[in-house]
N, C-alpha and C positions, 0 to 999 in steps of 0.2 A: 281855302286858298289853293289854286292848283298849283302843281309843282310840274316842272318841266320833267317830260319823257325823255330816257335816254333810246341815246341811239344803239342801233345794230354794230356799230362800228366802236363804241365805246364800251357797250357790254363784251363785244370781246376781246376788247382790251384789255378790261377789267378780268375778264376770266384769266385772261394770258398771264398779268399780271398774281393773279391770284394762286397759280400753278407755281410759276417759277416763285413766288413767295416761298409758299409751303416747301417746294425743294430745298431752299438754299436756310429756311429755318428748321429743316431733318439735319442738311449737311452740319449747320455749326452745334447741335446739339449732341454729335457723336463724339466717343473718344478722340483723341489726336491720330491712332493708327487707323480708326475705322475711316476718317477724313482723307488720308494719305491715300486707303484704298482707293475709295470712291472718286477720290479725281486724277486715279490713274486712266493712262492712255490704254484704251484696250485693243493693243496694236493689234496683236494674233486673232481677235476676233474680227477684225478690222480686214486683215490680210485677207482672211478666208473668205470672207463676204465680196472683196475683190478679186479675188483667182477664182470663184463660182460663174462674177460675169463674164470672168474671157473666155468662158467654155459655153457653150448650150444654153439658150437662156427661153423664159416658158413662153406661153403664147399670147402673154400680156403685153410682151413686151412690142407685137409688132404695130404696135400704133408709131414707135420709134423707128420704123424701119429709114426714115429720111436723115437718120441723125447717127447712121453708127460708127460715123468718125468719131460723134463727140461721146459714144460710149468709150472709144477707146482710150481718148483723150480723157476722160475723168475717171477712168479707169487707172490708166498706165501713170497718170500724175500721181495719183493719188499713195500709188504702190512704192512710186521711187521718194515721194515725199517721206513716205515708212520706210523706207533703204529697203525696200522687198523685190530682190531678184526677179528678170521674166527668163524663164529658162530659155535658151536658144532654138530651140525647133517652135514654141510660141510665140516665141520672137518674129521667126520666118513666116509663120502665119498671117502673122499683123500686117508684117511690111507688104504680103504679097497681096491682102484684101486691100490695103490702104491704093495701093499699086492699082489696083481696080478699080476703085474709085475715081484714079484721077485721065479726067479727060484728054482724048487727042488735042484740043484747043485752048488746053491751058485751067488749071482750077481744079477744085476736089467737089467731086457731088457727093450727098447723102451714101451713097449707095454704087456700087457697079451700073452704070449704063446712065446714072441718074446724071441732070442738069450739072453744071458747076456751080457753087452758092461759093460764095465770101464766107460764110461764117463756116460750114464743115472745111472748106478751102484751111483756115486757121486751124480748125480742131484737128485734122490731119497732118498737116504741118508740124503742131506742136505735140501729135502721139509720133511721130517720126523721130523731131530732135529729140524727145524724152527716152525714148529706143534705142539711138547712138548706133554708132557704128556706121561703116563707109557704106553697107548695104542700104540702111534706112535712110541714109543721107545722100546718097547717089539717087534714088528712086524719085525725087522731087526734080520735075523738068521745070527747073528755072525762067529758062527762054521762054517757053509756053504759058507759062502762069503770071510772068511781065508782061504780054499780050492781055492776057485776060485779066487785068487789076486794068492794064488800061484803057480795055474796051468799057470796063464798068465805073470808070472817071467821070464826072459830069462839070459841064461849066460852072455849077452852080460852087465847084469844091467837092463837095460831096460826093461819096461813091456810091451804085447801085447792088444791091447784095446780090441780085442774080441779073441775067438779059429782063429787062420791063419789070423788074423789081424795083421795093422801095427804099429809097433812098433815106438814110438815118444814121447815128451817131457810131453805132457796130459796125456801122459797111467802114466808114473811116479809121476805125483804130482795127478793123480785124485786115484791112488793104495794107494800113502800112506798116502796123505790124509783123506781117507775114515777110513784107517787100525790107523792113529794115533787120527784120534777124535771116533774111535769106543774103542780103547782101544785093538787091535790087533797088534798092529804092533809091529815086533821082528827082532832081528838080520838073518833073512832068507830073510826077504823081502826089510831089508836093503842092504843086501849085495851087493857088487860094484855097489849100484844103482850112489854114488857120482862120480865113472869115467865115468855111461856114462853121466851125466850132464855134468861132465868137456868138454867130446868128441862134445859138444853140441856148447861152447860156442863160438863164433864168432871171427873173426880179430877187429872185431868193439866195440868188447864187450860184446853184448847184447846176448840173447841163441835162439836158431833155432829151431826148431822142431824135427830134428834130426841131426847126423852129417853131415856135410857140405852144407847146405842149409844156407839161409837167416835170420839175427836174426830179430826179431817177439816181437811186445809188450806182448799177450798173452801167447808166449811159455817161453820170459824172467820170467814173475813172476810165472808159474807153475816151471820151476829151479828154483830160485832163494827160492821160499817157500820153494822147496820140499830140495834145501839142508840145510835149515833154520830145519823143522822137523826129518832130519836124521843127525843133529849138524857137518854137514860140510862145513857150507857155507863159512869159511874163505877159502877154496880151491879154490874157485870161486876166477877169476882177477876182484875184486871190484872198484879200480879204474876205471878200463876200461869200468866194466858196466854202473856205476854211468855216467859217461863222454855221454857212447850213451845215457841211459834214460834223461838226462838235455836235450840233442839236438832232444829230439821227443816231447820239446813242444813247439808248434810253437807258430806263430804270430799271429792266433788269439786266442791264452790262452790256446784252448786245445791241446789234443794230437793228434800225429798220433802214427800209430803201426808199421813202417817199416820207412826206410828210402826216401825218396824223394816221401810221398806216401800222401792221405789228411789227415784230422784233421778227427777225430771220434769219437762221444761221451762215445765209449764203453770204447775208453782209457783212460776215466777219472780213472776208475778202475783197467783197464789190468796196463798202467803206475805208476798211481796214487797210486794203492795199492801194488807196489814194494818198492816206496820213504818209504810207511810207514813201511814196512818190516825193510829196511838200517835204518832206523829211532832210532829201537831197538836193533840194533846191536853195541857192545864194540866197536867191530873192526873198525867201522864209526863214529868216536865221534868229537866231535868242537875242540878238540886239533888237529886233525890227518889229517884233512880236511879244506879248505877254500871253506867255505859257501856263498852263495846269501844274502845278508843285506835286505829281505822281511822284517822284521821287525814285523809276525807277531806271534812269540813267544817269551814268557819274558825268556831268556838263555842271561848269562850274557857274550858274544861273542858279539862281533862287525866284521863285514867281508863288503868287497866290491867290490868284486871278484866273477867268478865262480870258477868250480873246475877244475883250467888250472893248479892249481899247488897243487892237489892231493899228496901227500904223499903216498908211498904204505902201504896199510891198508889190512892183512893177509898175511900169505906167504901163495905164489902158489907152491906147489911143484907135479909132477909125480905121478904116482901111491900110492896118500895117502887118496884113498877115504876108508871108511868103510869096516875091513872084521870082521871076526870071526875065532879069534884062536882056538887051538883046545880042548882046556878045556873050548868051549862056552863063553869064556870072550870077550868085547868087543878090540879090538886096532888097530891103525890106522899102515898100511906097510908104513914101511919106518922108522917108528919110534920107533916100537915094545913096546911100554908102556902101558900095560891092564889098563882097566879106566872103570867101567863099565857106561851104560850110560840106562836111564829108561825112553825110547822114550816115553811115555805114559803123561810124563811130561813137554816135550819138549813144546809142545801147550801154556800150562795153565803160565809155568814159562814165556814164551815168552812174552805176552801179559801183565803179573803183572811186569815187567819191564819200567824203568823210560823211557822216551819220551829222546835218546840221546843229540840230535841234531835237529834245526831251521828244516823245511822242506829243500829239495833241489828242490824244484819247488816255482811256487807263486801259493799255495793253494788258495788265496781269487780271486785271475783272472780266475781260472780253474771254481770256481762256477759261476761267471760271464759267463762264456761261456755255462757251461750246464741250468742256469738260463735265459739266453737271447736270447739262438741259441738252446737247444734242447728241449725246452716244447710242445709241440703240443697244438695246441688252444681247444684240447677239449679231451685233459687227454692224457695222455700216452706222451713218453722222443723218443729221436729221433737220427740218427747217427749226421745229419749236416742241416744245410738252405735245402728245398725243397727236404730232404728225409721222408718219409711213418715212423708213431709211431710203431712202434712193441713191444714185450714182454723184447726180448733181450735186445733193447738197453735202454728201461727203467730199468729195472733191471741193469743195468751198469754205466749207467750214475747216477741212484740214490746210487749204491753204492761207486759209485766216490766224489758223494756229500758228501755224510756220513765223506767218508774217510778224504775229505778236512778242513772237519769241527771240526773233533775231534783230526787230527794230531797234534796237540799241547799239547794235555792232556794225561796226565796218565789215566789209565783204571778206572773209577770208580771219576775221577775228572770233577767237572763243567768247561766246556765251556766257552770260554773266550767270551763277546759280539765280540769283534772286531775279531773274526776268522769267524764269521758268515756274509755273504755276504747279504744284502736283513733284510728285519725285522727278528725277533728274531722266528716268528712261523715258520721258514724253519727250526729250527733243525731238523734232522732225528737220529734216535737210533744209537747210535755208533755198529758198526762188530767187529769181530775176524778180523785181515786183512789175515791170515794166512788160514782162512780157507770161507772166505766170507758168515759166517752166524751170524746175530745177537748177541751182546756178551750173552746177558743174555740167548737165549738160545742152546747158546755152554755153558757156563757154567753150565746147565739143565743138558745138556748132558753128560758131563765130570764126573758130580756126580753120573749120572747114570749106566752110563760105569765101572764106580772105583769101583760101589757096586756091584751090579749083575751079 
């Protein structure tokens, strides 16, 4: 009798599987203090490994040369997430490369002299606000970069990541992103951007990168923010997504980003910081939903169930993304009722919003996983078992961590001990989830923005 071959993709699953196994049955077979060590934060190891990139880095690195906004950006996150100081003359450095980077015509390229891209355009942006202060925040020519968000607009909604570049789900949440924590963004740059999200979103639920392609952890939460910031995320089939994001977290705690694909610690955030998004949404509330009984938020809800029997939570209807009527007022087709709406706000209201609903994952297993399976032994966060530390997936996996850890609390409320996985010095600073920079300084920024 034959027996069916596995696949490439399922042995190493199975290996993955088989690794983080063996981890996590060393971890419970240790005393209670050797356990406590081992799922400490290894901040100072962590620190060091990121104050190494702001300085000199070897000759590996210049395959990256297109991308050294977003070194500094998962750089400089990553540090304020750990409360690790940049001292002030490294500070001036930053600001005055980032300064170089950004073009006469609006936009941040890779690099001094280089094109303007939408995605280093964002990564620059958000080492700026993480930077703070009126130097870093003065240096972003606003005027200039509302030009170019909307020379890179298309009829279709969608935005162009560069001049004759391709249009996809990043160009859209990294444009208005940028446009709604600068305090630019208006009904031009809003316009049908919410159909082509719609056009994005999958049979499975989740959103693709563009239409009809594959849904994608990363491109779900740039939809899913960006109809979040341009107030049409009930358009979105929330059901549907919620249903794929539960089933991308697997078996060993963390996530994967696709379907049938491995666990990756990047998605502690790409997934992770969706859950917290639906978290603050009316539309997703404990009445409307049956929740996972984690147990690790005090809501006075009891559930023991997934969400097999969702209730539909928004209406989806056709062509009811965002337009602009013709006396400039805002409303939505289909329904014709002017409303105006002061995206500028959208951000800051979002966030001072009460915590709806329990997580829809188990936030205390997910830091288990980036706690036990991605630390590197000597600083810097990691995709899985026996992959290479890099900048990326530290910065992702610690803002997964963040996110895990604060998803229970309202903005500006203490931590509950028991959401913290590991002793109490692994807090890290809570984020913005919406725009993935430090709250306190997106709320730097927000002030800064509203005045000047």
């Amino acid at each position: 009798m034959a027996f069916p071959v596995a696949t490439r993709t399922q042995r190493e699953q199975w290996m993955v599987e088989s690794e983080v196994l063996r981890i996590y049955n060393h971890f419970e077979g240790l005393p209670l203090s050797d356990q406590t060590r081992k799922l400490k934060l290894k901040r100072d190891d962590h620190i060091n490994y990121l104050m190494r990139g702001l300085g000199i880095l070897p000759a590996s690195f210049s395959s990256l040369d297109a991308n050294r906004p977003w070194m500094c950006y998962w750089i400089l996150h990553s540090l304020a997430l750990l409360g690790a100081p940049v001292e002030d003359g490294l500070k001036n450095i930053i600001i005055d490369f980032l300064r170089r980077c950004q073009d006469k015509n609006g936009g941040f390229g890779g690099g001094p002299g280089q094109m303007p891209h939408l995605a280093t355009t964002y990564a620059a942006v958000s080492a700026l606000i993480t930077l703070g202060g009126r130097r870093a925040l003065s240096s972003i020519n606003r005027r200039e970069l509302y030009t170019f968000l909307r020379r890179m607009k298309q009829p279709s909604g969608g935005f162009r990541m560069h001049d004759a570049g391709e249009i996809d789900i990043r160009a859209c949440y990294t444009a208005i992103s940028v446009a709604s924590v600068l305090n630019i963004l208006d009904h031009e740059l809003v316009d049908n951007v919410g159909n082509y999200i719609l056009s994005c979103q999958t049979y499975e639920g989740g959103i693709s990168g563009e239409p009809g392609s594959e849904a994608h952890g990363g491109y779900t939460y740039c939809g899913l923010a960006t109809m979040i910031l341009i107030n049409e995320v009930n358009h979105l089939n929330l059901p549907r997504l919620i249903d794929w994001l539960v089933f991308r977290h697997g078996v060993e705690f963390g996530f994967q980003g696709r379907t049938n694909k491995l666990v990756d610690g990047c998605y502690s955030f790409w997934q992770g910081g969706a859950f917290a998004l639906l978290q603050r949404l009316p539309s997703v509330s404990a009445e409307q939903i049956v929740l996972p009984d984690v147990g690790h938020c005090s809501l006075d809800t009891s559930h023991t169930s997934t969400t097999a029997h969702i209730s539909e939570v928004g209406k989806i209807s056709k062509g009811t993304s965002s337009q602009v009527d013709d006396t400039g007022g805002f409303r939505q087709e289909g329904l014709n009722v002017p409303f105006p709406v002061n995206y500028s706000d959208i951000g800051y209201d979002f966030i001072n919003r009460s915590v709806e609903t329990k997580p829809l994952f188990d936030a205390v297993a997910l830091q288990q996983y980036i706690l036990l399976c991605t630390q590197a032994e000597n600083g810097g966060l990691i995709d899985k078992p026996g992959k290479n530390k890099d900048f990326y997936h530290t910065c992702y996996c610690l803002s997964g961590l963040s996110v895990c850890q604060h998803i229970c609390s309202d903005a500006g409320s203490p931590v509950m001990a028991r959401a913290i996985k590991g002793p109490s010095s692994n807090l890290l600073i809570p984020i913005h989830p919406l725009f993935n920079v430090v709250l306190d300084q997106y709320n730097e920024a927000r002030e800064f923005f509203t005045t000047h």
